[in-house]
KEVOKOL-530747 format. One record per residue (C-alpha): chain; residue in three letters; z, x, y. Coordinates in nm, 3 decimals, decimal comma. Example, Ala and Ser with C-alpha at 12.3 -4.5 7.8 and 13.67 -1.06 7.14 Angstrom:
<pts>
+------+------+---------+---------+---------+
! unit ! code !      c3 !      c1 !      c2 !
+------+------+---------+---------+---------+
!    A !  ALA !   0,780 !   1,230 !  -0,450 !
!    A !  SER !   0,714 !   1,367 !  -0,106 !
+------+------+---------+---------+---------+
</pts>
This chain:
<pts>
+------+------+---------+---------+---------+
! unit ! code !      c3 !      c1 !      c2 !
+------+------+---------+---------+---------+
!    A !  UNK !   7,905 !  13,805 !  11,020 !
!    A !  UNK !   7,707 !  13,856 !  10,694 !
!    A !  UNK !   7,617 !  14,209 !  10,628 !
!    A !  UNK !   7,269 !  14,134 !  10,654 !
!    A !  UNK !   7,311 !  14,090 !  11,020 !
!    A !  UNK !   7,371 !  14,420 !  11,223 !
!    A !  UNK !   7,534 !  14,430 !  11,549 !
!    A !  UNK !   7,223 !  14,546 !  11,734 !
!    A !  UNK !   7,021 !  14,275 !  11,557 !
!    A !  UNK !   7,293 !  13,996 !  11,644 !
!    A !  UNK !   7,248 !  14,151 !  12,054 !
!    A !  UNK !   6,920 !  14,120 !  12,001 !
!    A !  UNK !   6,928 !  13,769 !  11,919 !
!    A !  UNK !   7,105 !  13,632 !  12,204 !
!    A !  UNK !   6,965 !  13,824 !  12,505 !
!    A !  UNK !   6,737 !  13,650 !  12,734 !
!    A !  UNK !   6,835 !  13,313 !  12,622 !
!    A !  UNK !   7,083 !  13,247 !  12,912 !
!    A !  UNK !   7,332 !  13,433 !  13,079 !
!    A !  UNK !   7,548 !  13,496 !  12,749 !
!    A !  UNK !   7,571 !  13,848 !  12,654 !
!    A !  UNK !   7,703 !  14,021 !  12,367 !
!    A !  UNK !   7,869 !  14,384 !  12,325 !
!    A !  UNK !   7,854 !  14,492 !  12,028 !
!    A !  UNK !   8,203 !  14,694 !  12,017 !
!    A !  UNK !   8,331 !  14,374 !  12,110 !
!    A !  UNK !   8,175 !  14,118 !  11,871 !
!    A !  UNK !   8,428 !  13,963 !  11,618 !
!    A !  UNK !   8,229 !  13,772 !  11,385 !
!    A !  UNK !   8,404 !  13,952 !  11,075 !
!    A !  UNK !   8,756 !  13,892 !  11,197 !
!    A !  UNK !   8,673 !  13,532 !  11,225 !
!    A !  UNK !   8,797 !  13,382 !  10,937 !
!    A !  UNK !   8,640 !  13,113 !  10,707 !
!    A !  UNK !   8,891 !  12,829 !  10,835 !
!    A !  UNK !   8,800 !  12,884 !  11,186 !
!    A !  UNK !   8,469 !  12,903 !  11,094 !
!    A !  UNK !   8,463 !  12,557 !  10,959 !
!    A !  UNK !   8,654 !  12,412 !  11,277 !
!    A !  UNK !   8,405 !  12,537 !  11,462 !
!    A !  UNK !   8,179 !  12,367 !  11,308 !
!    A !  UNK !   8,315 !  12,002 !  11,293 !
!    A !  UNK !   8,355 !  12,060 !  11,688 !
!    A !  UNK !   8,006 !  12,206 !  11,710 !
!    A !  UNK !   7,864 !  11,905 !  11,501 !
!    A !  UNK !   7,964 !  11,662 !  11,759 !
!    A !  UNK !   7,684 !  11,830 !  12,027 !
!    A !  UNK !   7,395 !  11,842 !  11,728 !
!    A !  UNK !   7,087 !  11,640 !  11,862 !
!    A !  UNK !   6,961 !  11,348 !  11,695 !
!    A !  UNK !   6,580 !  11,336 !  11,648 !
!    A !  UNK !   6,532 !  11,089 !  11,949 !
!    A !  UNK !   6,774 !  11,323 !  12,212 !
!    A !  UNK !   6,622 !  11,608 !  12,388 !
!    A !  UNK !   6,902 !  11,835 !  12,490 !
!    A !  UNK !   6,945 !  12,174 !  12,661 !
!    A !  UNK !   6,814 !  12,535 !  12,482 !
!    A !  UNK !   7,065 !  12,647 !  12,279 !
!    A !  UNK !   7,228 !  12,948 !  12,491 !
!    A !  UNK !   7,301 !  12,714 !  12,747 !
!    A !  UNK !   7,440 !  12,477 !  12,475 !
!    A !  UNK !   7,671 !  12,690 !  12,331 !
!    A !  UNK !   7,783 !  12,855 !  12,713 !
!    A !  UNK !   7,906 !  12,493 !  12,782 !
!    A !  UNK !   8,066 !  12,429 !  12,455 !
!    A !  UNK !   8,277 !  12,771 !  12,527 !
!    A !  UNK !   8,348 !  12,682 !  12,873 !
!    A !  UNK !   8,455 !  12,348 !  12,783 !
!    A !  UNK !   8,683 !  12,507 !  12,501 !
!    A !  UNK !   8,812 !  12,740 !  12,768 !
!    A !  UNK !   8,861 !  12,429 !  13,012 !
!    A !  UNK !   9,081 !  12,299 !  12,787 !
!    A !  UNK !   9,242 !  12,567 !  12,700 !
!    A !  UNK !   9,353 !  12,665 !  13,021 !
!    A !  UNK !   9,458 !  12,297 !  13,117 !
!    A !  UNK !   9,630 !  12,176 !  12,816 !
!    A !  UNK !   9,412 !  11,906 !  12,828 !
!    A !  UNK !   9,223 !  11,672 !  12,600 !
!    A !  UNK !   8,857 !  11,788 !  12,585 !
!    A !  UNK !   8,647 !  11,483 !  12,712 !
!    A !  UNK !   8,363 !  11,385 !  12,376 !
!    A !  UNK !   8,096 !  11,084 !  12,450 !
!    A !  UNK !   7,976 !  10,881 !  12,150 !
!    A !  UNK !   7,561 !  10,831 !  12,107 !
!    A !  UNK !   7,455 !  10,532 !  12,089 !
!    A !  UNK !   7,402 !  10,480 !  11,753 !
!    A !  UNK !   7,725 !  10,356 !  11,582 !
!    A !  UNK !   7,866 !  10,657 !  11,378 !
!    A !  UNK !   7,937 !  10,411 !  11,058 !
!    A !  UNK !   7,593 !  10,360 !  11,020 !
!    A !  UNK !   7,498 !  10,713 !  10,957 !
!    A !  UNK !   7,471 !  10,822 !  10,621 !
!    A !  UNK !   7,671 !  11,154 !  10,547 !
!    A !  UNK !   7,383 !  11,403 !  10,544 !
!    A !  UNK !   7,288 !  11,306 !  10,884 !
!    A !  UNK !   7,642 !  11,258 !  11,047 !
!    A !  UNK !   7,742 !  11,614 !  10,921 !
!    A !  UNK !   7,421 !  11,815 !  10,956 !
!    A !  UNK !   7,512 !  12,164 !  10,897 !
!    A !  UNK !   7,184 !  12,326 !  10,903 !
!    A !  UNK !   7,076 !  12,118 !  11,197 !
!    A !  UNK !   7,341 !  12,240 !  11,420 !
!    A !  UNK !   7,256 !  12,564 !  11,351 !
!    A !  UNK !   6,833 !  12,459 !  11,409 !
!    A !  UNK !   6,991 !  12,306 !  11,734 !
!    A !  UNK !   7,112 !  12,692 !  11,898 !
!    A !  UNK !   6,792 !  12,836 !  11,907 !
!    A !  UNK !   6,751 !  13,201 !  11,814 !
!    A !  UNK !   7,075 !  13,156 !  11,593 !
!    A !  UNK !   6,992 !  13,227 !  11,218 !
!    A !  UNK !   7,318 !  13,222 !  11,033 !
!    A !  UNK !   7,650 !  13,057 !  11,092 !
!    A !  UNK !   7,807 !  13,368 !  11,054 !
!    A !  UNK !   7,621 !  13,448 !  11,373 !
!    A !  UNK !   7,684 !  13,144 !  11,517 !
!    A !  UNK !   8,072 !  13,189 !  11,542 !
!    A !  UNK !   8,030 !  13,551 !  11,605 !
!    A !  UNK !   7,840 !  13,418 !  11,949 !
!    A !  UNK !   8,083 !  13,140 !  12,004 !
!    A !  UNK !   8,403 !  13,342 !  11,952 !
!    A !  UNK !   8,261 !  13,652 !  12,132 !
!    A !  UNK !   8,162 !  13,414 !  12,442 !
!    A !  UNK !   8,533 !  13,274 !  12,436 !
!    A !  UNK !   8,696 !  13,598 !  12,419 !
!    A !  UNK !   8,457 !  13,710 !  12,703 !
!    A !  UNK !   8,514 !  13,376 !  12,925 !
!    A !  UNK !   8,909 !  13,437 !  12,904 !
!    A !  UNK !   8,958 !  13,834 !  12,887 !
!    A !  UNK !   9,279 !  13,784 !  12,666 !
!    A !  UNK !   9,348 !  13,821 !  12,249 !
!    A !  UNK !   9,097 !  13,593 !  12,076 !
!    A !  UNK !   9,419 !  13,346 !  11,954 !
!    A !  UNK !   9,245 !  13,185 !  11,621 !
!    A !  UNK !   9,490 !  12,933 !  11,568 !
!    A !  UNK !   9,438 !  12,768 !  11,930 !
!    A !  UNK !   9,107 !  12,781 !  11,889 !
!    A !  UNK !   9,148 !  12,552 !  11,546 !
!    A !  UNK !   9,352 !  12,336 !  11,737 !
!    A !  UNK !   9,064 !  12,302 !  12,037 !
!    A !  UNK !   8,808 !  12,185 !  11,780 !
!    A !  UNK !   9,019 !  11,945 !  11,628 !
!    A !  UNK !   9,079 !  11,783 !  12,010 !
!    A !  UNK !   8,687 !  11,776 !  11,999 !
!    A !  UNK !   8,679 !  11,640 !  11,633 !
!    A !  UNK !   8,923 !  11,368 !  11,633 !
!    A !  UNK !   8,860 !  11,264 !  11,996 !
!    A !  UNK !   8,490 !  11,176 !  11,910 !
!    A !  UNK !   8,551 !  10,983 !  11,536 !
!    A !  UNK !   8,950 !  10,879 !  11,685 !
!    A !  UNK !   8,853 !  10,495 !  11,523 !
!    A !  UNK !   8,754 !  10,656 !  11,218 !
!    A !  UNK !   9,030 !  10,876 !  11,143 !
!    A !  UNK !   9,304 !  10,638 !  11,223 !
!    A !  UNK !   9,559 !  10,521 !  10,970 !
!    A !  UNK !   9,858 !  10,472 !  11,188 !
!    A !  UNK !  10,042 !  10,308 !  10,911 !
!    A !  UNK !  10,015 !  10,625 !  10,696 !
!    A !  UNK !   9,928 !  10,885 !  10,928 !
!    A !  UNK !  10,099 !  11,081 !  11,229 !
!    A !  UNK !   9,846 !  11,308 !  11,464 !
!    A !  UNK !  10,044 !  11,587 !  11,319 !
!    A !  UNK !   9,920 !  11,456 !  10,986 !
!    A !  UNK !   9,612 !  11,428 !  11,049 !
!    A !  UNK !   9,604 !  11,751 !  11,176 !
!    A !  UNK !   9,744 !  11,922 !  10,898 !
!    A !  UNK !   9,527 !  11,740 !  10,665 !
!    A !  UNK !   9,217 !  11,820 !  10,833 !
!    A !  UNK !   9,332 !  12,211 !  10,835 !
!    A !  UNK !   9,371 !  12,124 !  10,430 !
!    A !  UNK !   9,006 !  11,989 !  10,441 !
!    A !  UNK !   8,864 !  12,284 !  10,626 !
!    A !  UNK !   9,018 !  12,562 !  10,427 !
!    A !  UNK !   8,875 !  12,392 !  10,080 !
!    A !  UNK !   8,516 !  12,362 !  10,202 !
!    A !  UNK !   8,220 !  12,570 !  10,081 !
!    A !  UNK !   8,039 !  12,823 !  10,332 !
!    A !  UNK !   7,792 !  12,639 !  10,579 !
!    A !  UNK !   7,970 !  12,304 !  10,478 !
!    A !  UNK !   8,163 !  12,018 !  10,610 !
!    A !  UNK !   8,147 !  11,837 !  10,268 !
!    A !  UNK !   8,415 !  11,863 !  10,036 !
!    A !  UNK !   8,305 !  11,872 !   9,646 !
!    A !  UNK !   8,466 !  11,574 !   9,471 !
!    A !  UNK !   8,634 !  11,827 !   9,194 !
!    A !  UNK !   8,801 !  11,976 !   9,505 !
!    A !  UNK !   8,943 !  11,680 !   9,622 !
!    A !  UNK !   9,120 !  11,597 !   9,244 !
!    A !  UNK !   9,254 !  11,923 !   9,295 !
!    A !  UNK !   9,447 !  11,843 !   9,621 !
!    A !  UNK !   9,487 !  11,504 !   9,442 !
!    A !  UNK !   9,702 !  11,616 !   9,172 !
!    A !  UNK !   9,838 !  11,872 !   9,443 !
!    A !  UNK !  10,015 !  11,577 !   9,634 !
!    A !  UNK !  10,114 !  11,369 !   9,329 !
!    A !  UNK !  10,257 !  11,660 !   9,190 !
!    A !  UNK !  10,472 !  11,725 !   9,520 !
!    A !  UNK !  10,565 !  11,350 !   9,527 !
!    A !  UNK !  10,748 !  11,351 !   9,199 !
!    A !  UNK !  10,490 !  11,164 !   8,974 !
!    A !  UNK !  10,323 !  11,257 !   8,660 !
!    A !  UNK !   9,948 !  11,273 !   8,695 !
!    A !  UNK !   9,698 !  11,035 !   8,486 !
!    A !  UNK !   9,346 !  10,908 !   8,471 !
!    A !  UNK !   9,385 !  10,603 !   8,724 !
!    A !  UNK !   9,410 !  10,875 !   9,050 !
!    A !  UNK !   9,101 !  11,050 !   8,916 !
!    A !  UNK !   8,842 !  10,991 !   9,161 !
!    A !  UNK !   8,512 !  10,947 !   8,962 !
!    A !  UNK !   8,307 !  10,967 !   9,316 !
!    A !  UNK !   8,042 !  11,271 !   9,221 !
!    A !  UNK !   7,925 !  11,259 !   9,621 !
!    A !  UNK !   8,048 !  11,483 !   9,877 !
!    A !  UNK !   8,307 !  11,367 !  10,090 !
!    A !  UNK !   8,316 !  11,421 !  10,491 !
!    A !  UNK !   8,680 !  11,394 !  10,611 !
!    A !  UNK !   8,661 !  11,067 !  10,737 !
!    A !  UNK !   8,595 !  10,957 !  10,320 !
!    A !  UNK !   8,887 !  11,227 !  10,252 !
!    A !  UNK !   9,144 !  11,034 !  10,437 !
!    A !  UNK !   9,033 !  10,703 !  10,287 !
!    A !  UNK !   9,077 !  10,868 !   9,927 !
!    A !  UNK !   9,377 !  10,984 !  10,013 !
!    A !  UNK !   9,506 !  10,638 !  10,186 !
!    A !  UNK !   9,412 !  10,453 !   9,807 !
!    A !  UNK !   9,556 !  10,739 !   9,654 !
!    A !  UNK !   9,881 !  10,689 !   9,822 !
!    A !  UNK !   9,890 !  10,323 !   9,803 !
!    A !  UNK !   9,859 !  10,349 !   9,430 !
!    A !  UNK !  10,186 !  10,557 !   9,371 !
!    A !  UNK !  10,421 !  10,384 !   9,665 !
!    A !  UNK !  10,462 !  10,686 !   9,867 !
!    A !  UNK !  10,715 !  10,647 !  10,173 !
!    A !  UNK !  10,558 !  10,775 !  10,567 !
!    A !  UNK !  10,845 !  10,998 !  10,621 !
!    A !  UNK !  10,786 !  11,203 !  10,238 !
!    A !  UNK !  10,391 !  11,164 !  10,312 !
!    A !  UNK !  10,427 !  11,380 !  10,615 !
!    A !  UNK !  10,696 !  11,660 !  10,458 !
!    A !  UNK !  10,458 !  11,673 !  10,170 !
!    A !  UNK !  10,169 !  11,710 !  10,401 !
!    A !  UNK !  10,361 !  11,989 !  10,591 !
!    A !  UNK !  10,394 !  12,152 !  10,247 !
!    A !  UNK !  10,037 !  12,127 !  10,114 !
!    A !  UNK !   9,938 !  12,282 !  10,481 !
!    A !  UNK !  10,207 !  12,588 !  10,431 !
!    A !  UNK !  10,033 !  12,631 !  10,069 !
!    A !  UNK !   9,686 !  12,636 !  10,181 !
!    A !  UNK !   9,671 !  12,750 !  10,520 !
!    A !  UNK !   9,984 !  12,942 !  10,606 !
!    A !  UNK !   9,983 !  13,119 !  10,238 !
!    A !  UNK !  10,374 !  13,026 !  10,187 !
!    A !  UNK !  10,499 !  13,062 !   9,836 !
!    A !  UNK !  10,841 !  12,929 !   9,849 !
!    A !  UNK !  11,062 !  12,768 !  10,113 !
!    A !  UNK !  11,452 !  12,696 !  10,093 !
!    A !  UNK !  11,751 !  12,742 !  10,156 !
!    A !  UNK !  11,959 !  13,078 !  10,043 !
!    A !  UNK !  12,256 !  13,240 !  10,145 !
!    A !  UNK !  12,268 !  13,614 !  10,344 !
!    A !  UNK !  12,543 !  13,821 !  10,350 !
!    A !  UNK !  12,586 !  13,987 !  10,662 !
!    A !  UNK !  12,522 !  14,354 !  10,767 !
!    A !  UNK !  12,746 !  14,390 !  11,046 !
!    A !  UNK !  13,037 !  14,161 !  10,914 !
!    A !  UNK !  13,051 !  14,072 !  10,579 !
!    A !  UNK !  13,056 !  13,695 !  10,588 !
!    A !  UNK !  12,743 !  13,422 !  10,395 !
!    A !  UNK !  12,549 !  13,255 !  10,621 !
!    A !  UNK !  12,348 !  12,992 !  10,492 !
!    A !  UNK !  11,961 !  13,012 !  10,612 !
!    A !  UNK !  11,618 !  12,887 !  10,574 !
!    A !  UNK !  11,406 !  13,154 !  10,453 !
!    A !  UNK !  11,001 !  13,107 !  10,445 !
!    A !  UNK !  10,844 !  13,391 !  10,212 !
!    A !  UNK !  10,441 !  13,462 !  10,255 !
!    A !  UNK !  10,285 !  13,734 !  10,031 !
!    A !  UNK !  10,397 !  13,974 !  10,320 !
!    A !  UNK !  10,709 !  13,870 !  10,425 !
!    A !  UNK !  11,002 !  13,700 !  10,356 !
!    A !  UNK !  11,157 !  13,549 !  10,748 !
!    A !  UNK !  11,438 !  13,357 !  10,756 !
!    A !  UNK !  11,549 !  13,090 !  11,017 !
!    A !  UNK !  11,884 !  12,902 !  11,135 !
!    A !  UNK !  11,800 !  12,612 !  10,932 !
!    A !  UNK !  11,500 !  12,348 !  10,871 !
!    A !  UNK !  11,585 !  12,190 !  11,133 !
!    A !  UNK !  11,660 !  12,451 !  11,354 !
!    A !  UNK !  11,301 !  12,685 !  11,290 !
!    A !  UNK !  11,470 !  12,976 !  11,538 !
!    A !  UNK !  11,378 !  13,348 !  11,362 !
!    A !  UNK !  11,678 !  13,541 !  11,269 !
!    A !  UNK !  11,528 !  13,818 !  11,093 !
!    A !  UNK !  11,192 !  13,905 !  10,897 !
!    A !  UNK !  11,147 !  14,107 !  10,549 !
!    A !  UNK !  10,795 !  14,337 !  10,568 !
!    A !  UNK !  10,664 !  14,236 !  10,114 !
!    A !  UNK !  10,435 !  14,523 !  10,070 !
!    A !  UNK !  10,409 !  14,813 !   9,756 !
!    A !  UNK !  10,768 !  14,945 !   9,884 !
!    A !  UNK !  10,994 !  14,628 !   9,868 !
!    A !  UNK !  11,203 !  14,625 !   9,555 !
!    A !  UNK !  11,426 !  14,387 !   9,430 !
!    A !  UNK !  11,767 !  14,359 !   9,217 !
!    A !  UNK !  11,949 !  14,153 !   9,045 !
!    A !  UNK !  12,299 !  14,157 !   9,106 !
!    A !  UNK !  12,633 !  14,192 !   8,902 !
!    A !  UNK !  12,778 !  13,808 !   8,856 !
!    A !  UNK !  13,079 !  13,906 !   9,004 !
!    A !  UNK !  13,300 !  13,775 !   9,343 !
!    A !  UNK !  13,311 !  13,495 !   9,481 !
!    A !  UNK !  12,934 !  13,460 !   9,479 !
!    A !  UNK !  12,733 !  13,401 !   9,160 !
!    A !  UNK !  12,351 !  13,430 !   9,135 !
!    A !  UNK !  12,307 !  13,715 !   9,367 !
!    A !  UNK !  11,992 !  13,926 !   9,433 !
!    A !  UNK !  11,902 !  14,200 !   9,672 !
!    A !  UNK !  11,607 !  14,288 !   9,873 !
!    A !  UNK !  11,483 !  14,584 !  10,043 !
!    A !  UNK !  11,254 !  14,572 !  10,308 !
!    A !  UNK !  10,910 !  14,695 !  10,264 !
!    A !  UNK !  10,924 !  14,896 !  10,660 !
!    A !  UNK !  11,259 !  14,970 !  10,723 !
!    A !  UNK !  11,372 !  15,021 !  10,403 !
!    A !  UNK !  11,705 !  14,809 !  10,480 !
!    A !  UNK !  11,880 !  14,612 !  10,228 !
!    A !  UNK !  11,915 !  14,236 !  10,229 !
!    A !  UNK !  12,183 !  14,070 !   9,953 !
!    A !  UNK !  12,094 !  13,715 !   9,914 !
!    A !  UNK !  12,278 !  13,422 !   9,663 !
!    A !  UNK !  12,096 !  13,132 !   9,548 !
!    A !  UNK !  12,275 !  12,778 !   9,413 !
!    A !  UNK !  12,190 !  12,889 !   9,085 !
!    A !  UNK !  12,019 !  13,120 !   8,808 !
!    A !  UNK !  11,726 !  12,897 !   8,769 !
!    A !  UNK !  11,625 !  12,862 !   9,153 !
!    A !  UNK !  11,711 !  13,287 !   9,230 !
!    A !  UNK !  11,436 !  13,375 !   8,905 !
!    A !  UNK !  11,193 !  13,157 !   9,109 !
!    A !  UNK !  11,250 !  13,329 !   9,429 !
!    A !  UNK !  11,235 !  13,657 !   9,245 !
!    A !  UNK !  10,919 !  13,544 !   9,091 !
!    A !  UNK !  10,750 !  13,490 !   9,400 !
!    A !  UNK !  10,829 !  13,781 !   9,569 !
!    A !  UNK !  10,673 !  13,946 !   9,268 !
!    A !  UNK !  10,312 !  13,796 !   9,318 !
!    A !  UNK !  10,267 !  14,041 !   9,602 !
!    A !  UNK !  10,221 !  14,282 !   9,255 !
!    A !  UNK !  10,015 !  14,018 !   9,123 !
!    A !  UNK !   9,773 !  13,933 !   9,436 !
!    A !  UNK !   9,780 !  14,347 !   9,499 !
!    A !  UNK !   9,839 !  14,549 !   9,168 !
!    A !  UNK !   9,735 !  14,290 !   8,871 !
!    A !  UNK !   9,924 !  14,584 !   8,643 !
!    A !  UNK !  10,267 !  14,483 !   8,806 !
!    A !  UNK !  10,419 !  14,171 !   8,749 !
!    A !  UNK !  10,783 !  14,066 !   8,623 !
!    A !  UNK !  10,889 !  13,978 !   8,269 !
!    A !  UNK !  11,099 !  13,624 !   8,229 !
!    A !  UNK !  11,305 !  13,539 !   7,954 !
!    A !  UNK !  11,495 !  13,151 !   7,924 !
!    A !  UNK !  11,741 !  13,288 !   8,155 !
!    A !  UNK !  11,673 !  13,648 !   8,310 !
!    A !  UNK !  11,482 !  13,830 !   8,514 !
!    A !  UNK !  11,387 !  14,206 !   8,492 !
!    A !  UNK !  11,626 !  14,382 !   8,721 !
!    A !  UNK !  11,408 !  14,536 !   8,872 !
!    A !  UNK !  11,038 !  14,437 !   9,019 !
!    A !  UNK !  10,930 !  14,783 !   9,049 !
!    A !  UNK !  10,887 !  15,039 !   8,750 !
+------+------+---------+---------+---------+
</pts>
């Protein structure tokens, strides 16, 4: 919720405009964050009125969107969306995404932080169990892509995993009270996925489009964008799955590393996934089943070991929590500086005064002073 809307004001709001009631210890409009906020709205777009549709008062509205999230959620089932009349092609963008109107549409709502601070509170009330953000992304996509499924599909380039991740890509870039992506934005992720394909960006994949793109344009950019550079299905959707662990998941490196055991002293090779808060690593890439988990926070440190053995480019972590020490060997110098790096831009998204030194070959020893 914005800070200009108390809790008492927000209860105020939505009493006696149906049976939805809010409490205000429970209300979880702050902890909602801005990419569920803009799922929520391409799902809640889909029940705006048009001018020639009379629909139901908002409270009521907005009980039956929950309960049909909640129907769905419960069932593991598809949530049923009808198509009006008028052919959604024909719309021009400012009417087919009409942020403000969905908001004119729930009566008594003021604010979209308000909005999903009613919506999410009326979930977590319909299902009495931990408000699960990620499912409730996944819901409004069901309600999104079910409704504009002839617009969105590009079977030839696209999975429904891709499309997925994409549109999670597309959410987390928009502006507040949006779902219009600015055109700079979209040369951004662009160069992003030209970058990750191998190529060398130049003027021809500029898009000079100034107009605000919904995410039905998005995909079509993308699909000329793609076509332009030769771009295989298979790498599309790793590089896809990438872009999404950038931008959504906050991952800053993925690969494979060796980790010498605690308990016998053998190198196993993993798959190790490092956020800014952790560094987890897996059985393989194929094989995505946890072994073990690093806590990154202001007491990890990290070493650089003595070339020495039978393993070269060694490096050692300790654990932020447990204080437990990890010895790791990359395939070479180059790719265990990178790693090292990374780890390092906890300091730099945390502490801007801590950060590691790199020469042409070396790294400081030692992340912390």
């Amino acid at each position: 919720m914005s800070s200009s809307t108390s809790e008492e004001q927000l209860e105020g709001s939505v009493e006696g405009r149906g049976s939805l009631t809010l409490s205000p210890a429970r209300l979880v409009g702050d902890q909602v964050t801005e990419l569920t906020k803009h799922t929520i709205l391409h799902a809640a777009m889909i029940l705006a009125p048009r001018s020639s549709v009379k629909l139901p008062s908002g409270s009521h509205r907005i009980e039956q969107f929950c309960q049909e999230l909640l129907t769905a959620l419960n069932t593991h089932k598809k949530p049923v969306t009808k198509k009006k009349k008028q052919p959604v092609a024909s719309l021009p963008v400012t009417e087919l995404v009409p942020s403000l109107e969905v908001l004119n549409f729930y009566e008594g709502v003021s604010s979209f932080e308000e909005f999903t601070a009613v919506v999410c509170q009326s979930i977590i009330t319909l299902m009495d169990t931990e408000f699960d953000q990620s499912k409730l992304q996944s819901l409004c996509w069901e309600y999104y892509s079910e409704y504009f499924k002839a617009e969105i599909a590009y079977p030839k380039w696209f999975s429904q995993t891709d499309l997925y991740n994409l549109w999670l890509v597309f959410c987390s870039h928009l502006s507040t009270l949006s779902t219009l992506l600015d055109p700079d934005i979209l040369n951004d992720i662009l160069r992003m996925f030209v970058a990750k394909a191998g190529f060398t960006w130049n003027e021809s994949f500029q898009q000079g489009n100034h107009t605000n793109l919904d995410f039905i344009k998005f995909l079509s950019t993308l699909v000329d964008c793609f076509s332009s550079i030769y771009v295989d299905s298979r790498v599309i959707s790793e590089i896809i799955v990438d872009m999404k662990d950038e931008v959504v998941n906050g991952v800053l490196r993925k690969g494979y590393l060796f980790k010498k055991g605690h308990q016998v002293k053998n190198w196993k090779r993993r798959f190790f996934i490092l956020t800014r808060n952790s560094l987890t690593y897996y059985e393989s890439r194929d094989k995505m089943i946890v072994k073990g988990s690093l806590a990154i926070n202001e007491s990890t440190h990290t070493e650089v070991l003595e070339e020495k053995g039978e393993k070269r480019h060694k490096f050692l972590v300790t654990c932020g929590s447990s204080g437990t020490e990890y010895i790791m060997c990359a395939d070479d110098s180059k790719t265990r500086n990178e790693w090292l790096l990374d780890i390092a831009k906890f300091w730099d998204y945390y502490e801007n005064n801590h950060c590691v030194l790199i020469t042409s070959n070396t790294v400081r020893e030692s992340i912390r002073p």
